[in-house]
C-alpha positions in Angstrom: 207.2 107.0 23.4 207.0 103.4 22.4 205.2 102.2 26.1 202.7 104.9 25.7 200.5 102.2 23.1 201.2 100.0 26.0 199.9 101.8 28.4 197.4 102.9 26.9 195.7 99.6 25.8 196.2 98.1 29.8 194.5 101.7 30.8 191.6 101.0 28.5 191.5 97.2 29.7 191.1 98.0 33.5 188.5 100.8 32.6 186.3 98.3 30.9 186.6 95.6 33.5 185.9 98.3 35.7 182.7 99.6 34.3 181.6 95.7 33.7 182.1 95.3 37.3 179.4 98.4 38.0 177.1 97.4 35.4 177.3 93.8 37.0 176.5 95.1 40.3 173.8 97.6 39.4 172.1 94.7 37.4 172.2 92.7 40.8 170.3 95.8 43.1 167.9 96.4 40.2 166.7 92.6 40.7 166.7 92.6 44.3 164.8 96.0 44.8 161.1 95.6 43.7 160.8 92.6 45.9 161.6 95.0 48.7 159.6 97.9 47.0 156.7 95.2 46.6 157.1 94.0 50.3 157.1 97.5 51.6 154.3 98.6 49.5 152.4 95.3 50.7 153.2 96.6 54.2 151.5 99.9 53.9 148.5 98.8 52.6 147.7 96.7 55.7 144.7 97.7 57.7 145.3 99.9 61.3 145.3 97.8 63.9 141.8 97.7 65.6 141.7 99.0 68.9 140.8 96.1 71.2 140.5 94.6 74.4 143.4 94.8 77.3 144.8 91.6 78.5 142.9 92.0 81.7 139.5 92.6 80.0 140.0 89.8 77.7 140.5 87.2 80.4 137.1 88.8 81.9 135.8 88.0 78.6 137.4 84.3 78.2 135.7 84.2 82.1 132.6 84.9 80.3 132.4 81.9 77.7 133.6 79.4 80.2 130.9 80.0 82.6 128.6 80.2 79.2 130.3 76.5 78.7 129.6 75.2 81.8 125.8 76.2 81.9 125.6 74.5 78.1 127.7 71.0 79.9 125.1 71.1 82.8 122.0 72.1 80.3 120.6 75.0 81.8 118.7 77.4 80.2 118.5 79.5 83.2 122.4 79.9 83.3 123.2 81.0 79.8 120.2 83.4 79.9 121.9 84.8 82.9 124.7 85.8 81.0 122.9 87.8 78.2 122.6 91.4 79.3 119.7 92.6 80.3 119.5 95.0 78.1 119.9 92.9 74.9 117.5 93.8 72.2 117.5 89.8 71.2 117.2 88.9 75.0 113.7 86.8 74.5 114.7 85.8 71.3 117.7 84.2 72.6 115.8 83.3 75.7 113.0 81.4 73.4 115.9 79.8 71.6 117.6 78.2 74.5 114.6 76.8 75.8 113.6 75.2 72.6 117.4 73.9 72.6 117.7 71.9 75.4 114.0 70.6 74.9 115.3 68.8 72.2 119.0 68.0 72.9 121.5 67.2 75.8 125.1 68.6 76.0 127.8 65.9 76.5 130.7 68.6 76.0 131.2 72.4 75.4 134.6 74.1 74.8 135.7 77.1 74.6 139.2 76.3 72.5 139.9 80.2 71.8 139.1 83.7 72.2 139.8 85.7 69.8 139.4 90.2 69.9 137.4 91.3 66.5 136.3 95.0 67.1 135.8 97.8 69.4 131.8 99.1 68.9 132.3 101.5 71.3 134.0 102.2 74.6 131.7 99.3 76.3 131.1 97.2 73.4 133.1 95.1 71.5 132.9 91.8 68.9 135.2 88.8 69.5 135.6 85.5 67.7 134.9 82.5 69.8 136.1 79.1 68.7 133.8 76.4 69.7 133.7 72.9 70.0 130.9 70.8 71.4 128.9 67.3 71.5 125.4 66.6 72.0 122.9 64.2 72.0 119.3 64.8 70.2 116.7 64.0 72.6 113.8 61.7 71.3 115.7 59.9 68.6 116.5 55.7 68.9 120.0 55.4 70.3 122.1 53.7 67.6 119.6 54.7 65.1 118.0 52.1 62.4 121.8 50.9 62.1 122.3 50.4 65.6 125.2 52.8 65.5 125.6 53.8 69.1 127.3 57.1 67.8 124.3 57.6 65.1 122.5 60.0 67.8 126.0 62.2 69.0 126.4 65.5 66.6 129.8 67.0 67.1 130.8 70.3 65.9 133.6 72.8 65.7 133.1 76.3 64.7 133.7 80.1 65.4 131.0 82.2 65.8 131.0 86.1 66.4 129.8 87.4 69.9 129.3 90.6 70.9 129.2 91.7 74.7 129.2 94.8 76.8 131.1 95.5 79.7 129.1 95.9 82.6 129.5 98.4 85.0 131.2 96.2 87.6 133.8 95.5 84.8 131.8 92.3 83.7 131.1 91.4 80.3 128.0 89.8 79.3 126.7 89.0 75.7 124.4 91.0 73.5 123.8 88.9 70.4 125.5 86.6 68.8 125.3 84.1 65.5 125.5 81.2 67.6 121.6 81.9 69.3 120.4 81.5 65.4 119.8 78.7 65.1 119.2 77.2 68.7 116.4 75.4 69.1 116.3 74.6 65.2 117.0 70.9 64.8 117.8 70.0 60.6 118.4 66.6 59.4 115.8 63.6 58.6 113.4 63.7 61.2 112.2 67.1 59.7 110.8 65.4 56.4 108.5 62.9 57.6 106.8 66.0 59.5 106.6 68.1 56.2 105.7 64.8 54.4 102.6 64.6 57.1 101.4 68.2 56.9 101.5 68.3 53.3 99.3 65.0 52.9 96.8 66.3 55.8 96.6 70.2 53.8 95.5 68.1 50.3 92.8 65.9 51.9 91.7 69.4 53.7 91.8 71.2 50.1 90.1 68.3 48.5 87.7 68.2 51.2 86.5 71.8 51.0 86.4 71.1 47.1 84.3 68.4 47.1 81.8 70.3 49.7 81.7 73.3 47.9 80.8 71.7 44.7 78.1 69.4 46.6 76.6 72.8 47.7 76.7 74.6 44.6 75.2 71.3 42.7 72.5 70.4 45.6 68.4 71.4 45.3 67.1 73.6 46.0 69.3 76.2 46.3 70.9 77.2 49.8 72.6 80.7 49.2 73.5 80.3 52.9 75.2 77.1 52.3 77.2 78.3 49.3 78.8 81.2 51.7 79.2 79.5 54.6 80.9 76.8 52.3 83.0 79.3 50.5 83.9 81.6 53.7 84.6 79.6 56.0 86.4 76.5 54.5 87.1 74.1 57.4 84.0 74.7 59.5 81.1 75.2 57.1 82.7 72.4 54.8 82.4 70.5 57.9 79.1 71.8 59.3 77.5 71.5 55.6 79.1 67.4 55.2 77.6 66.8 58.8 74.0 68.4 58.6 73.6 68.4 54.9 75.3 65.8 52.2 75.4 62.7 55.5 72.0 63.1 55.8 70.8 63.0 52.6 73.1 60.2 51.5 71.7 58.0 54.3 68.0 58.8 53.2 68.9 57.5 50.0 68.4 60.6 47.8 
Protein backbone atom coordinates (compact mmCIF):
# COMPACT_ATOMS: atom_id res chain seq x y z
CA UNK A 1 0.00 0.00 0.00
CA UNK A 2 2.64 2.57 0.60
CA UNK A 3 3.99 2.42 -3.49
CA UNK A 4 0.57 2.90 -4.62
CA UNK A 5 1.09 7.18 -3.99
CA UNK A 6 4.22 6.28 -5.85
CA UNK A 7 2.86 4.93 -8.49
CA UNK A 8 0.36 6.84 -8.90
CA UNK A 9 2.14 10.21 -9.17
CA UNK A 10 4.82 8.51 -12.01
CA UNK A 11 1.39 7.28 -13.80
CA UNK A 12 0.05 10.77 -13.82
CA UNK A 13 3.59 12.16 -14.82
CA UNK A 14 3.94 9.99 -18.09
CA UNK A 15 0.11 10.74 -18.90
CA UNK A 16 0.82 14.37 -18.97
CA UNK A 17 4.10 14.28 -20.93
CA UNK A 18 2.14 12.09 -23.02
CA UNK A 19 -0.76 14.27 -23.85
CA UNK A 20 1.95 17.38 -24.18
CA UNK A 21 3.59 15.36 -26.66
CA UNK A 22 0.02 15.08 -28.86
CA UNK A 23 -0.94 18.58 -28.24
CA UNK A 24 2.74 19.45 -29.47
CA UNK A 25 2.31 17.52 -32.55
CA UNK A 26 -1.22 18.53 -33.42
CA UNK A 27 -0.08 22.26 -32.97
CA UNK A 28 2.77 21.37 -35.57
CA UNK A 29 -0.03 19.74 -38.50
CA UNK A 30 -2.48 22.61 -37.71
CA UNK A 31 0.46 25.13 -38.90
CA UNK A 32 1.57 23.14 -41.77
CA UNK A 33 -1.96 22.47 -43.25
CA UNK A 34 -3.53 25.68 -44.64
CA UNK A 35 -0.46 26.23 -46.61
CA UNK A 36 -1.28 22.91 -48.30
CA UNK A 37 -5.08 23.70 -48.17
CA UNK A 38 -4.13 27.26 -49.73
CA UNK A 39 -1.85 25.66 -52.39
CA UNK A 40 -4.44 23.09 -53.35
CA UNK A 41 -7.19 25.49 -53.40
CA UNK A 42 -4.72 27.82 -55.59
CA UNK A 43 -4.48 24.77 -57.86
CA UNK A 44 -8.12 24.30 -58.59
CA UNK A 45 -8.86 27.60 -59.38
CA UNK A 46 -6.38 27.55 -62.38
CA UNK A 47 -7.95 27.93 -65.84
CA UNK A 48 -8.40 24.49 -68.18
CA UNK A 49 -5.80 24.16 -70.28
CA UNK A 50 -6.67 25.60 -73.76
CA UNK A 51 -6.85 23.26 -76.46
CA UNK A 52 -4.04 24.14 -78.78
CA UNK A 53 -1.89 23.35 -81.59
CA UNK A 54 0.08 19.83 -82.08
CA UNK A 55 3.71 19.90 -82.16
CA UNK A 56 3.62 19.26 -85.93
CA UNK A 57 1.07 22.12 -86.60
CA UNK A 58 3.01 24.46 -84.53
CA UNK A 59 6.28 24.07 -86.50
CA UNK A 60 3.93 24.71 -89.70
CA UNK A 61 3.10 27.70 -87.92
CA UNK A 62 6.76 28.75 -86.66
CA UNK A 63 7.36 27.88 -90.77
CA UNK A 64 4.90 30.50 -91.29
CA UNK A 65 6.57 33.60 -89.46
CA UNK A 66 9.95 32.77 -90.71
CA UNK A 67 9.04 32.99 -94.22
CA UNK A 68 6.82 36.26 -92.99
CA UNK A 69 10.55 37.32 -91.68
CA UNK A 70 12.30 36.73 -94.57
CA UNK A 71 9.94 38.74 -96.93
CA UNK A 72 10.06 41.82 -94.12
CA UNK A 73 14.51 41.31 -94.29
CA UNK A 74 14.24 41.41 -98.24
CA UNK A 75 11.27 44.30 -98.13
CA UNK A 76 8.67 42.85 -100.10
CA UNK A 77 5.34 43.67 -100.00
CA UNK A 78 4.38 41.13 -102.36
CA UNK A 79 5.71 38.31 -100.09
CA UNK A 80 4.04 39.05 -96.78
CA UNK A 81 0.81 39.75 -98.72
CA UNK A 82 1.21 36.26 -99.99
CA UNK A 83 1.02 34.89 -96.71
CA UNK A 84 -2.35 36.60 -95.62
CA UNK A 85 -5.15 34.30 -96.57
CA UNK A 86 -7.13 35.09 -99.11
CA UNK A 87 -9.95 35.07 -97.47
CA UNK A 88 -8.99 37.68 -94.80
CA UNK A 89 -11.58 40.28 -94.09
CA UNK A 90 -8.47 42.90 -93.42
CA UNK A 91 -6.66 41.53 -96.58
CA UNK A 92 -6.53 45.23 -98.37
CA UNK A 93 -6.21 46.78 -95.33
CA UNK A 94 -3.19 44.94 -94.52
CA UNK A 95 -2.26 44.95 -98.08
CA UNK A 96 -2.58 49.04 -98.09
CA UNK A 97 -0.57 48.98 -94.89
CA UNK A 98 2.46 47.13 -96.12
CA UNK A 99 2.75 49.14 -99.05
CA UNK A 100 2.76 52.29 -97.23
CA UNK A 101 5.49 50.49 -94.90
CA UNK A 102 8.11 49.80 -96.91
CA UNK A 103 7.52 53.19 -98.87
CA UNK A 104 8.80 54.76 -95.92
CA UNK A 105 11.19 52.38 -94.24
CA UNK A 106 13.83 49.55 -95.01
CA UNK A 107 14.24 46.37 -92.88
CA UNK A 108 17.83 45.65 -91.72
CA UNK A 109 16.65 42.64 -89.49
CA UNK A 110 13.41 40.58 -88.60
CA UNK A 111 13.24 37.82 -85.92
CA UNK A 112 11.07 35.58 -85.05
CA UNK A 113 12.59 34.86 -81.29
CA UNK A 114 9.31 32.67 -80.22
CA UNK A 115 6.14 31.25 -80.94
CA UNK A 116 3.94 30.96 -78.55
CA UNK A 117 0.02 28.83 -78.83
CA UNK A 118 -2.83 31.42 -77.33
CA UNK A 119 -6.23 29.90 -78.37
CA UNK A 120 -8.17 27.51 -80.50
CA UNK A 121 -11.09 29.74 -82.49
CA UNK A 122 -12.15 26.90 -84.11
CA UNK A 123 -11.08 23.63 -85.60
CA UNK A 124 -9.04 25.78 -88.42
CA UNK A 125 -8.44 28.80 -86.56
CA UNK A 126 -6.32 29.64 -83.90
CA UNK A 127 -4.45 32.82 -82.06
CA UNK A 128 -0.72 32.61 -81.12
CA UNK A 129 1.73 35.02 -79.55
CA UNK A 130 4.64 35.82 -81.68
CA UNK A 131 7.67 37.44 -80.19
CA UNK A 132 9.37 39.91 -82.44
CA UNK A 133 12.35 41.58 -82.78
CA UNK A 134 13.44 43.79 -85.64
CA UNK A 135 15.65 46.87 -87.05
CA UNK A 136 14.85 49.31 -89.66
CA UNK A 137 15.88 52.24 -91.27
CA UNK A 138 13.30 55.26 -92.03
CA UNK A 139 13.63 56.14 -95.48
CA UNK A 140 13.92 59.93 -96.29
CA UNK A 141 15.40 61.05 -93.07
CA UNK A 142 19.42 62.63 -92.92
CA UNK A 143 21.60 59.66 -91.87
CA UNK A 144 23.09 60.66 -88.47
CA UNK A 145 20.43 63.03 -88.03
CA UNK A 146 21.18 66.95 -86.95
CA UNK A 147 23.64 65.25 -84.41
CA UNK A 148 25.42 63.24 -86.87
CA UNK A 149 24.56 60.11 -84.97
CA UNK A 150 24.92 57.41 -87.54
CA UNK A 151 22.50 55.29 -85.37
CA UNK A 152 19.93 58.42 -85.06
CA UNK A 153 17.95 56.97 -88.24
CA UNK A 154 17.97 52.84 -87.02
CA UNK A 155 14.57 52.07 -84.77
CA UNK A 156 14.90 48.84 -83.08
CA UNK A 157 12.13 47.09 -81.40
CA UNK A 158 11.07 44.00 -79.47
CA UNK A 159 7.62 43.05 -78.95
CA UNK A 160 4.82 40.30 -78.96
CA UNK A 161 1.99 40.75 -80.95
CA UNK A 162 -1.10 38.46 -81.29
CA UNK A 163 -1.61 36.68 -84.81
CA UNK A 164 -4.33 34.80 -85.83
CA UNK A 165 -4.10 32.29 -88.87
CA UNK A 166 -6.11 29.48 -90.44
CA UNK A 167 -4.99 26.30 -91.51
CA UNK A 168 -5.34 25.89 -95.04
CA UNK A 169 -6.51 23.01 -96.59
CA UNK A 170 -3.15 21.64 -97.71
CA UNK A 171 -2.25 21.82 -93.82
CA UNK A 172 -0.73 25.40 -94.36
CA UNK A 173 -1.34 28.09 -92.06
CA UNK A 174 -1.55 31.54 -93.24
CA UNK A 175 -2.53 34.82 -91.27
CA UNK A 176 -5.90 36.40 -90.87
CA UNK A 177 -5.35 39.59 -88.90
CA UNK A 178 -3.12 40.54 -86.62
CA UNK A 179 -2.08 43.78 -84.24
CA UNK A 180 1.14 44.00 -85.84
CA UNK A 181 -0.63 45.26 -89.54
CA UNK A 182 -1.97 48.42 -87.26
CA UNK A 183 0.06 50.42 -87.39
CA UNK A 184 2.19 49.64 -90.67
CA UNK A 185 2.70 52.24 -92.74
CA UNK A 186 2.15 54.83 -89.72
CA UNK A 187 5.45 56.46 -89.07
CA UNK A 188 5.29 58.66 -85.28
CA UNK A 189 8.04 60.72 -84.10
CA UNK A 190 9.22 64.39 -85.11
CA UNK A 191 8.96 64.55 -88.61
CA UNK A 192 5.04 64.38 -88.11
CA UNK A 193 4.91 67.99 -86.42
CA UNK A 194 6.44 70.18 -88.88
CA UNK A 195 3.61 68.68 -91.32
CA UNK A 196 0.78 69.48 -88.80
CA UNK A 197 2.62 72.78 -88.00
CA UNK A 198 2.37 73.48 -92.10
CA UNK A 199 -1.30 72.46 -92.54
CA UNK A 200 -2.41 74.32 -89.66
CA UNK A 201 -0.66 77.77 -90.77
CA UNK A 202 -1.98 77.11 -94.57
CA UNK A 203 -5.95 76.33 -93.05
CA UNK A 204 -5.77 80.01 -91.02
CA UNK A 205 -4.50 82.04 -94.01
CA UNK A 206 -7.40 80.02 -95.99
CA UNK A 207 -9.98 80.94 -93.10
CA UNK A 208 -8.74 84.45 -92.92
CA UNK A 209 -8.80 84.66 -96.54
CA UNK A 210 -12.47 83.60 -97.04
CA UNK A 211 -13.11 86.15 -94.03
CA UNK A 212 -11.68 88.98 -95.44
CA UNK A 213 -13.54 88.25 -99.02
CA UNK A 214 -16.75 87.74 -97.55
CA UNK A 215 -16.71 90.91 -95.59
CA UNK A 216 -15.28 92.87 -98.90
CA UNK A 217 -18.53 91.46 -100.55
CA UNK A 218 -21.01 92.13 -98.07
CA UNK A 219 -19.34 95.90 -97.57
CA UNK A 220 -18.84 96.58 -101.56
CA UNK A 221 -21.52 98.92 -103.83
CA UNK A 222 -23.72 98.22 -105.07
CA UNK A 223 -24.94 95.24 -103.93
CA UNK A 224 -24.08 91.86 -105.64
CA UNK A 225 -26.48 89.15 -104.07
CA UNK A 226 -24.62 86.80 -106.44
CA UNK A 227 -21.34 87.65 -104.97
CA UNK A 228 -22.47 87.29 -101.33
CA UNK A 229 -23.54 83.44 -102.19
CA UNK A 230 -21.01 82.55 -104.25
CA UNK A 231 -18.64 84.02 -101.43
CA UNK A 232 -20.45 82.33 -98.71
CA UNK A 233 -21.09 78.78 -100.54
CA UNK A 234 -18.34 78.20 -102.04
CA UNK A 235 -15.44 79.41 -99.75
CA UNK A 236 -12.25 78.62 -101.66
CA UNK A 237 -13.35 79.26 -105.23
CA UNK A 238 -15.72 82.23 -105.08
CA UNK A 239 -13.37 83.85 -102.39
CA UNK A 240 -10.94 83.36 -105.04
CA UNK A 241 -13.03 84.12 -108.17
CA UNK A 242 -14.54 87.30 -106.24
CA UNK A 243 -10.58 88.63 -105.06
CA UNK A 244 -9.56 88.00 -108.76
CA UNK A 245 -12.43 89.62 -110.83
CA UNK A 246 -13.81 91.93 -108.14
CA UNK A 247 -11.73 93.54 -105.07
CA UNK A 248 -8.03 93.38 -107.63
CA UNK A 249 -9.71 95.27 -109.99
CA UNK A 250 -11.06 97.82 -108.23
CA UNK A 251 -8.07 98.31 -106.01
CA UNK A 252 -5.91 98.96 -109.11
CA UNK A 253 -8.45 101.52 -110.48
CA UNK A 254 -7.99 103.33 -107.43
CA UNK A 255 -11.50 103.17 -105.99
Amino acid sequence: MANKPGFGFEDCRLRIADWGLRIGLALALASSAPPAFAAAERKSERPPAVPGLSANELATVRELFEQLSAAFRANDAGACLRLVAAASPERQQIKAGLEREFKQARYLDFKVAEVRPDDKLSDRVHSVDVLLRYELVELGRTPGGAGGDARASTLRNSNTYSFVVRRLDDGSFAVLDSQFFDTLGLRHGPSVVPRAVIVALALCVFLAFWVWMGLEAFRARPRSHLWRAAVAFVPLLGASAYFLWVYLPTRLKGR
